[in-house]
C-alpha atoms as an extended CHARMM CRD file, in Angstrom:
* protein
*
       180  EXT
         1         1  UNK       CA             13.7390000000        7.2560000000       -9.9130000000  PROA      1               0.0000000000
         2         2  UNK       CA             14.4380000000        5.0540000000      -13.2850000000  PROA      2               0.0000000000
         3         3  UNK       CA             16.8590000000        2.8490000000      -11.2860000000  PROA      3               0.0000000000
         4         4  UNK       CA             14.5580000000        2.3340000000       -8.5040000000  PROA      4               0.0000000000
         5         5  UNK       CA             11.8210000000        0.9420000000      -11.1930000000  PROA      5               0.0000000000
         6         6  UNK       CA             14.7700000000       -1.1000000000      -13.0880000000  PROA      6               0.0000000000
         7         7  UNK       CA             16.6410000000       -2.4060000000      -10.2900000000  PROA      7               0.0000000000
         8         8  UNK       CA             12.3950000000       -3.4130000000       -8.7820000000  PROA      8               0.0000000000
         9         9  UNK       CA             11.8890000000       -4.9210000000      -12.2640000000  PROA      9               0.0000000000
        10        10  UNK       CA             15.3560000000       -7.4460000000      -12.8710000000  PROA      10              0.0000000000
        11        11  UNK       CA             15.0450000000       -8.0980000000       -8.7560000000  PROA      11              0.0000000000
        12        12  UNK       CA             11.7640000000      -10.3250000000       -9.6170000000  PROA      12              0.0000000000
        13        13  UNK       CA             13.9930000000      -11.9960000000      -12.7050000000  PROA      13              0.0000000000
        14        14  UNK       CA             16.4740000000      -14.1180000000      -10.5550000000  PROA      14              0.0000000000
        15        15  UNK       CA             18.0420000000      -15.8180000000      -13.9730000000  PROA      15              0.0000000000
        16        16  UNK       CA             18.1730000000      -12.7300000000      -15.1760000000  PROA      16              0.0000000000
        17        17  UNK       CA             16.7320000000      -10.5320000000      -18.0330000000  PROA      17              0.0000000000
        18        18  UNK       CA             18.1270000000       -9.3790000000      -21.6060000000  PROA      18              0.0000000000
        19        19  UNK       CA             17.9460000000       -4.9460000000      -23.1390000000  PROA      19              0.0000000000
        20        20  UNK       CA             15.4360000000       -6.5710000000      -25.3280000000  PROA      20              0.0000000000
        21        21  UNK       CA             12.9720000000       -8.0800000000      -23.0140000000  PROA      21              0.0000000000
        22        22  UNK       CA             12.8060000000       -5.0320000000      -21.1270000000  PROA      22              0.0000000000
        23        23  UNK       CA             12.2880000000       -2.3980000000      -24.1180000000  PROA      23              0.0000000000
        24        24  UNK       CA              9.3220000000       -4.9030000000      -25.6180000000  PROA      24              0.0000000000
        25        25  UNK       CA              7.3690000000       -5.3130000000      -22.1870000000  PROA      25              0.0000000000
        26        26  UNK       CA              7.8940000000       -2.1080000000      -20.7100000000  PROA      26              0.0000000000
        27        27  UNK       CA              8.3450000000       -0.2020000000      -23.5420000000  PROA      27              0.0000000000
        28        28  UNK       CA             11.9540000000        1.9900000000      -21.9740000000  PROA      28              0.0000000000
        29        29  UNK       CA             14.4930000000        2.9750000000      -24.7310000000  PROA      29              0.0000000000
        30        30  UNK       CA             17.2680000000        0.4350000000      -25.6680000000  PROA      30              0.0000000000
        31        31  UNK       CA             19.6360000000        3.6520000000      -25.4770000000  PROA      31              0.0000000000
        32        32  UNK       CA             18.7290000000        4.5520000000      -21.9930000000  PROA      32              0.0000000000
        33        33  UNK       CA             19.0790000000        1.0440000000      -20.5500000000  PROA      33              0.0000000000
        34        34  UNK       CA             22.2190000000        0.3390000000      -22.1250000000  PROA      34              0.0000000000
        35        35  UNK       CA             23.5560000000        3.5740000000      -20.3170000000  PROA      35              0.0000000000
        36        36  UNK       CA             21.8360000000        2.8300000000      -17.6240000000  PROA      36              0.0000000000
        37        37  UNK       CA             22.6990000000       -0.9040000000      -17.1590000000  PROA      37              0.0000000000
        38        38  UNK       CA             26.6850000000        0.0510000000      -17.8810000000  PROA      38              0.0000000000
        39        39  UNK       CA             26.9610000000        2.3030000000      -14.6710000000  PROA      39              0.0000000000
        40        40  UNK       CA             24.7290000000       -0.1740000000      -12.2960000000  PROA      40              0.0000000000
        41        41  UNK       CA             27.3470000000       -2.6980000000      -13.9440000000  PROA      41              0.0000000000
        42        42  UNK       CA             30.4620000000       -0.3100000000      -12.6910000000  PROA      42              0.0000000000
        43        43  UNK       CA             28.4740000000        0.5040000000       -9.7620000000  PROA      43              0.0000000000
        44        44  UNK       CA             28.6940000000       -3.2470000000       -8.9830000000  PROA      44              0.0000000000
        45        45  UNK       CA             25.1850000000       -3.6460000000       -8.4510000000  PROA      45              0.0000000000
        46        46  UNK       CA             24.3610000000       -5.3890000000      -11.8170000000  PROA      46              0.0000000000
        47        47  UNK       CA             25.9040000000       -8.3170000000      -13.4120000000  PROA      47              0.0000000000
        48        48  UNK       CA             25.9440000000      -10.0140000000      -16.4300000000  PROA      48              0.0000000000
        49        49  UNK       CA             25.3110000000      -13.4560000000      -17.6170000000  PROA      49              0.0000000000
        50        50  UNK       CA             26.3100000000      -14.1220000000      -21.0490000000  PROA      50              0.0000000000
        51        51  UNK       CA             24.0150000000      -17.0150000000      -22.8790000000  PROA      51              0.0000000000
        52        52  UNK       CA             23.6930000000      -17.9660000000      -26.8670000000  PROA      52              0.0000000000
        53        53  UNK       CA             20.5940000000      -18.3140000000      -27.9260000000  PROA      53              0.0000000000
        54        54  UNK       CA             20.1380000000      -19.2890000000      -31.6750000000  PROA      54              0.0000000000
        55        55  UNK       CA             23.6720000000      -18.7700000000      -32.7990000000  PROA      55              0.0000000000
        56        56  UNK       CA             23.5540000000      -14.9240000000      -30.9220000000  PROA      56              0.0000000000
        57        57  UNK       CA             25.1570000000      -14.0790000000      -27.9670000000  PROA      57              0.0000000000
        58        58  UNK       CA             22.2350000000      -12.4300000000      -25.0240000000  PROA      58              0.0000000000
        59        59  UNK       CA             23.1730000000      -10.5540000000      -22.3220000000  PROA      59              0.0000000000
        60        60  UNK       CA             20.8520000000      -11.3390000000      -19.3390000000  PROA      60              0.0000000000
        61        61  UNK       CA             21.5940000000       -8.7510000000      -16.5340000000  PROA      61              0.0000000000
        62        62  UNK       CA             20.9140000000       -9.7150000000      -12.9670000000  PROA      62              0.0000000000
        63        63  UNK       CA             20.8880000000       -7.9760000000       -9.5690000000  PROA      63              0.0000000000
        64        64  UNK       CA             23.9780000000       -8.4030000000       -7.0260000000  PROA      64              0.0000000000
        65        65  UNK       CA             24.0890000000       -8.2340000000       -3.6700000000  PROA      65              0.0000000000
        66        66  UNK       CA             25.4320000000       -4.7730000000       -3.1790000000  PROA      66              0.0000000000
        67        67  UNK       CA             22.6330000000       -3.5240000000       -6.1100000000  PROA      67              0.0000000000
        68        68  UNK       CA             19.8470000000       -5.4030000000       -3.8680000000  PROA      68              0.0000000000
        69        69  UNK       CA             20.9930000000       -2.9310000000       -0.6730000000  PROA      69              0.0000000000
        70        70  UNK       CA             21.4670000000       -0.2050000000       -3.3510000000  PROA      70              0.0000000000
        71        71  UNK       CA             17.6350000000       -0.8320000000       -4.2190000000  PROA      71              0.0000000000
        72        72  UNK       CA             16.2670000000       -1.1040000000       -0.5800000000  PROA      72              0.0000000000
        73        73  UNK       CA             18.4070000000        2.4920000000        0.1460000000  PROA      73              0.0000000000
        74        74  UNK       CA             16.0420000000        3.9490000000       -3.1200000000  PROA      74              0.0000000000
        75        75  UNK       CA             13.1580000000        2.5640000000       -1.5910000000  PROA      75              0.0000000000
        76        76  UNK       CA             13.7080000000        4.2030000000        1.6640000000  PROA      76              0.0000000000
        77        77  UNK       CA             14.7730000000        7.3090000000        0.2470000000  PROA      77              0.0000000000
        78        78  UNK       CA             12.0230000000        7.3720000000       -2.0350000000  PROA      78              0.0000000000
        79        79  UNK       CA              9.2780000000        6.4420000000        0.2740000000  PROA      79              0.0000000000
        80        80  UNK       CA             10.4090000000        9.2780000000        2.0710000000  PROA      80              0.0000000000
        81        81  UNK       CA              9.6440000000       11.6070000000       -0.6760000000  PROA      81              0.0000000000
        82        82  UNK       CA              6.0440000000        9.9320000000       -1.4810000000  PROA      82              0.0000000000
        83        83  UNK       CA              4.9910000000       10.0150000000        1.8400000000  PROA      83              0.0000000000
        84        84  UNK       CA              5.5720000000       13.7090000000        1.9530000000  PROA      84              0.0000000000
        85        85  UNK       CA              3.7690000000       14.2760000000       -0.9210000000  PROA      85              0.0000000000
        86        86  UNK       CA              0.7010000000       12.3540000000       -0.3770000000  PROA      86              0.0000000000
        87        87  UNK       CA              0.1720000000       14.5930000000        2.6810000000  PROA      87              0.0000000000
        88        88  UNK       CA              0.6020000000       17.4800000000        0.2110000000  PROA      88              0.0000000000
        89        89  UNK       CA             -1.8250000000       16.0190000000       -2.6100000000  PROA      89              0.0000000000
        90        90  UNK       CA             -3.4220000000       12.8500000000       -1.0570000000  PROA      90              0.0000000000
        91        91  UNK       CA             -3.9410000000       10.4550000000       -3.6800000000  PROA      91              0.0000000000
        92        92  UNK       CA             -7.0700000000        9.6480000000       -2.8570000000  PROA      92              0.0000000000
        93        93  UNK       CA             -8.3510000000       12.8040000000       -3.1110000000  PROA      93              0.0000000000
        94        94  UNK       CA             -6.0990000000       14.4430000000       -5.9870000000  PROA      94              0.0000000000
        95        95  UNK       CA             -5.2300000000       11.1490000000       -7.9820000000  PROA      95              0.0000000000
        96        96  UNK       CA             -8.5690000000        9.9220000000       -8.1830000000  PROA      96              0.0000000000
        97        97  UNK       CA             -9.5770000000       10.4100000000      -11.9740000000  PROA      97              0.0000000000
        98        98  UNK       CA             -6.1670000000        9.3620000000      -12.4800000000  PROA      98              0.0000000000
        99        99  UNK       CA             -6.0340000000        6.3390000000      -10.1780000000  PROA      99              0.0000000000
       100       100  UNK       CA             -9.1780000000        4.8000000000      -11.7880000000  PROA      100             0.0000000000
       101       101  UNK       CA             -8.2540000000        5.2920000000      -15.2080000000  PROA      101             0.0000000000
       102       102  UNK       CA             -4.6020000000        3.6710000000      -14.7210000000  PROA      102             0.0000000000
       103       103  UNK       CA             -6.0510000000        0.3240000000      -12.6820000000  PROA      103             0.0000000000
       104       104  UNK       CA             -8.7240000000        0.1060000000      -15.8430000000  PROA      104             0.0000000000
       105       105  UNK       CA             -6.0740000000        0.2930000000      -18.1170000000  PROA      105             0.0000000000
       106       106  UNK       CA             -3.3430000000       -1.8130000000      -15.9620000000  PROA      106             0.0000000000
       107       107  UNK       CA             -6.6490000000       -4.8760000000      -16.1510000000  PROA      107             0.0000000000
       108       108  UNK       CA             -7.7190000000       -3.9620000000      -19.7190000000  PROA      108             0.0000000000
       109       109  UNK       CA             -3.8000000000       -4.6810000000      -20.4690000000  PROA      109             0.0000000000
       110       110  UNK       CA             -2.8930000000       -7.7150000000      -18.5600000000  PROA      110             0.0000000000
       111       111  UNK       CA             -6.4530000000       -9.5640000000      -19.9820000000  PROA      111             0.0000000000
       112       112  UNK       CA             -5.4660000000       -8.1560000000      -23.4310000000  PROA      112             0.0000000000
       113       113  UNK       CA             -2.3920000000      -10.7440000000      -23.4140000000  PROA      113             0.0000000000
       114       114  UNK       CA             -4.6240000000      -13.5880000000      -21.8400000000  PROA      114             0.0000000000
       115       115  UNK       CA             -5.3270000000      -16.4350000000      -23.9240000000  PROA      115             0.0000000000
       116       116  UNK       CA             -8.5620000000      -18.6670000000      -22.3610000000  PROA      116             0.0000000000
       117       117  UNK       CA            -10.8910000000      -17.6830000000      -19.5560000000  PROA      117             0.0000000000
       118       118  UNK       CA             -8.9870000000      -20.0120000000      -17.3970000000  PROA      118             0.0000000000
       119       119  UNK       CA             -6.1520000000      -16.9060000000      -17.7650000000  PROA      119             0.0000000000
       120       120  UNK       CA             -8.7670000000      -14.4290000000      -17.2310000000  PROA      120             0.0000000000
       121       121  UNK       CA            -10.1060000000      -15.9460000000      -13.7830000000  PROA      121             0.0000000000
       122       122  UNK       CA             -6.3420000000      -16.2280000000      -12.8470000000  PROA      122             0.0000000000
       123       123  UNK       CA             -5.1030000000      -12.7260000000      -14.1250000000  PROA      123             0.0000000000
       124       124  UNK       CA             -7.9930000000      -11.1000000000      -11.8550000000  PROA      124             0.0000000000
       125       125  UNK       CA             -7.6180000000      -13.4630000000       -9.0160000000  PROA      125             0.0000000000
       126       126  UNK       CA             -3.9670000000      -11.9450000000       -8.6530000000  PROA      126             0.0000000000
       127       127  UNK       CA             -5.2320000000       -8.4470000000       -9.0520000000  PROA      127             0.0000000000
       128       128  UNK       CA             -7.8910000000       -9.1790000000       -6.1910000000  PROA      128             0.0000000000
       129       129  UNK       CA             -4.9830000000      -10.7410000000       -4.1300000000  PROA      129             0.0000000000
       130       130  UNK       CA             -2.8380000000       -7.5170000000       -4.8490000000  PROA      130             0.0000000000
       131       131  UNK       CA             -6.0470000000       -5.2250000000       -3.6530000000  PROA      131             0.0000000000
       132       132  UNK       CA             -6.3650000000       -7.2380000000       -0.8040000000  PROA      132             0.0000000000
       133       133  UNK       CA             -2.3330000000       -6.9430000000        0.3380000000  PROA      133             0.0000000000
       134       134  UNK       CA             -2.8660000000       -2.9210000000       -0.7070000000  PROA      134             0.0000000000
       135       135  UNK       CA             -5.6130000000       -3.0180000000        2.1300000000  PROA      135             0.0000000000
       136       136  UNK       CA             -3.6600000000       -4.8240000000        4.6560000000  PROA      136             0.0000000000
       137       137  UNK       CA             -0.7310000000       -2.2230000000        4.1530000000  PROA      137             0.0000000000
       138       138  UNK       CA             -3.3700000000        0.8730000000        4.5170000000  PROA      138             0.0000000000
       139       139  UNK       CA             -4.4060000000       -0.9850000000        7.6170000000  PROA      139             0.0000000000
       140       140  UNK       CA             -0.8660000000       -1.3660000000        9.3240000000  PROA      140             0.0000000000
       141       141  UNK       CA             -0.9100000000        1.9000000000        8.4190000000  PROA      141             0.0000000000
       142       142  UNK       CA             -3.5720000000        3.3500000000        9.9620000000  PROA      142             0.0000000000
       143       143  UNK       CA             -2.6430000000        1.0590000000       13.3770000000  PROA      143             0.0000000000
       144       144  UNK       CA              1.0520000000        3.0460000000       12.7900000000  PROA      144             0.0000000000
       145       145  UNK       CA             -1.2690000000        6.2920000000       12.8930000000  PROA      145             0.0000000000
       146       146  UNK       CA             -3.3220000000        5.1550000000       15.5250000000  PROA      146             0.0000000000
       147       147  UNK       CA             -0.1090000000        4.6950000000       17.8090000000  PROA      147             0.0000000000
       148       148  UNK       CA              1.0950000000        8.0440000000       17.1850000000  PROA      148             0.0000000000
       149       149  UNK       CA             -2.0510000000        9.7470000000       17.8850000000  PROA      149             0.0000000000
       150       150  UNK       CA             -2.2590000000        7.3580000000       21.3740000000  PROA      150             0.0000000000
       151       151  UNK       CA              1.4930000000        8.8020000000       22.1040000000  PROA      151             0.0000000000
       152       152  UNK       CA              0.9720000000       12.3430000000       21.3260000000  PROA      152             0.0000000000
       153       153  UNK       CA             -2.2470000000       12.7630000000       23.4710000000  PROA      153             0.0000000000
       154       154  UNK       CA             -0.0680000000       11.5210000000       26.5380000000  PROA      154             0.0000000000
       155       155  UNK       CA              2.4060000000       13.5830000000       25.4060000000  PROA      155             0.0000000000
       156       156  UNK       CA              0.0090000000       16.6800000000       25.7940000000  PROA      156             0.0000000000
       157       157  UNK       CA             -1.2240000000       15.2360000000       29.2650000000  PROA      157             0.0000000000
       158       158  UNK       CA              2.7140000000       15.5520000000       30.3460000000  PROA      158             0.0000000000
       159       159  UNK       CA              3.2400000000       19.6270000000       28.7730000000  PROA      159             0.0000000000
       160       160  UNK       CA              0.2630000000       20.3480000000       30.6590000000  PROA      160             0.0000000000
       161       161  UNK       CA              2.2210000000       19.4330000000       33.6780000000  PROA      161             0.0000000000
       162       162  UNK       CA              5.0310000000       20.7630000000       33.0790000000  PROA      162             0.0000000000
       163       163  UNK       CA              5.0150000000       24.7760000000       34.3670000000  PROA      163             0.0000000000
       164       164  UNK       CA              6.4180000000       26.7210000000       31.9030000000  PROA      164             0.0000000000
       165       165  UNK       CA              7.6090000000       26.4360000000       28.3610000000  PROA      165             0.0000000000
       166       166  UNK       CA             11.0320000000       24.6740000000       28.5610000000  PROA      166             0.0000000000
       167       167  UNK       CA             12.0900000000       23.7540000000       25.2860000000  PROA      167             0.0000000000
       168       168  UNK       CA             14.3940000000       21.2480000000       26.5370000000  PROA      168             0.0000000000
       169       169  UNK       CA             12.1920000000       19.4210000000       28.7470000000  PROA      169             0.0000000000
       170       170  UNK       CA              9.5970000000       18.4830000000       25.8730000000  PROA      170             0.0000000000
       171       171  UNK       CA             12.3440000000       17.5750000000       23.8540000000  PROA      171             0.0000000000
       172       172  UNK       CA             13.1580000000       15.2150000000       26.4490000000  PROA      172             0.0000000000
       173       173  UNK       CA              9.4750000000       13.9910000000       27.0280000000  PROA      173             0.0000000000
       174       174  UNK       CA              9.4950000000       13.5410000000       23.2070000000  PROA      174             0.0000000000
       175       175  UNK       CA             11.9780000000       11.4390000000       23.0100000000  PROA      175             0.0000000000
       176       176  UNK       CA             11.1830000000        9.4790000000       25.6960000000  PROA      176             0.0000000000
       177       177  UNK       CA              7.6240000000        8.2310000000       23.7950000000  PROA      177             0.0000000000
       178       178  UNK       CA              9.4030000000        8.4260000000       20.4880000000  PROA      178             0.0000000000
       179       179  UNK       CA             12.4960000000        6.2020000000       21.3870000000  PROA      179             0.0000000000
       180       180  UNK       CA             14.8410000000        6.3120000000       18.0680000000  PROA      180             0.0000000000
């Protein structure tokens, strides 16, 4: 799961972005993304772009094409595994305490480094525009639900038709609503 965060973090730094600058704003160890960063960099889904910056060399790592389809397969893969367990534990109901607490601290944190009210306003603007795209995802969503729901009550309506239990003619009735 640490290379799906990593390769989601440098993705959104298209010049790149140095060891350092990751260890001071996200606080990971400078041992752990240099082993890290070596294998994506063997793996050929890192590279590295080699800059001097008062008389010392900086090594800003960036994403290549191959690590960008490496990220989406984590994504998928991992979305996989989260959507499993939030029907286990849904969030809503089992993260709750947890939830709040970590969006008050995630605001508390990002106004912490703001410097005028103008920064403020703006900072909470964007968090309002991220709760808003959050909703609009939990509403495709629920219209992906909604569709399934539709499909397996006319699924039902065609079993009832059919006069016995023959395993291979649901299958068959199945796949025809739920086309691969």
């Amino acid at each position: 799961m640490k290379i799906l965060f990593l390769l989601s973090i440098i993705i959104d730094y298209p010049n790149g972005i140095t060891i350092y600058q990751l260890h001071s704003k996200f606080n990971f160890s400078r041992g752990m993304l240099m082993n890290t960063f070596d294998s994506l960099e063997k793996e050929g889904h890192l590279t590295i772009r080699k800059d001097e910056v008062k008389g010392r060399e900086q090594k800003y790592f960036i994403i290549t094409k191959e690590g960008r389809e490496y990220l989406n397969k984590l994504k998928s893969k991992w979305a996989n595994h989260f959507a499993i367990m939030s029907e286990i534990a849904p969030p809503e109901h089992y993260g709750k305490e947890y939830l709040q607490k970590g969006f008050r601290r995630i605001l508390i944190r990002g106004i912490e480094v703001c410097e005028s009210k103008e920064d403020v306003l703006d900072y909470l603007k964007g968090m309002r525009s991220w709760v808003k795209s959050m909703i609009r995802r939990i509403e495709r969503r629920k219209q992906h639900l909604d569709y399934k729901q539709k499909k397996l009550s006319e699924i039902i309506q065609k079993i009832y038709k059919i006069e016995s239990c023959e395993n291979k003619k649901i299958i068959s009735v199945i796949n025809m609503y739920f086309k691969k």
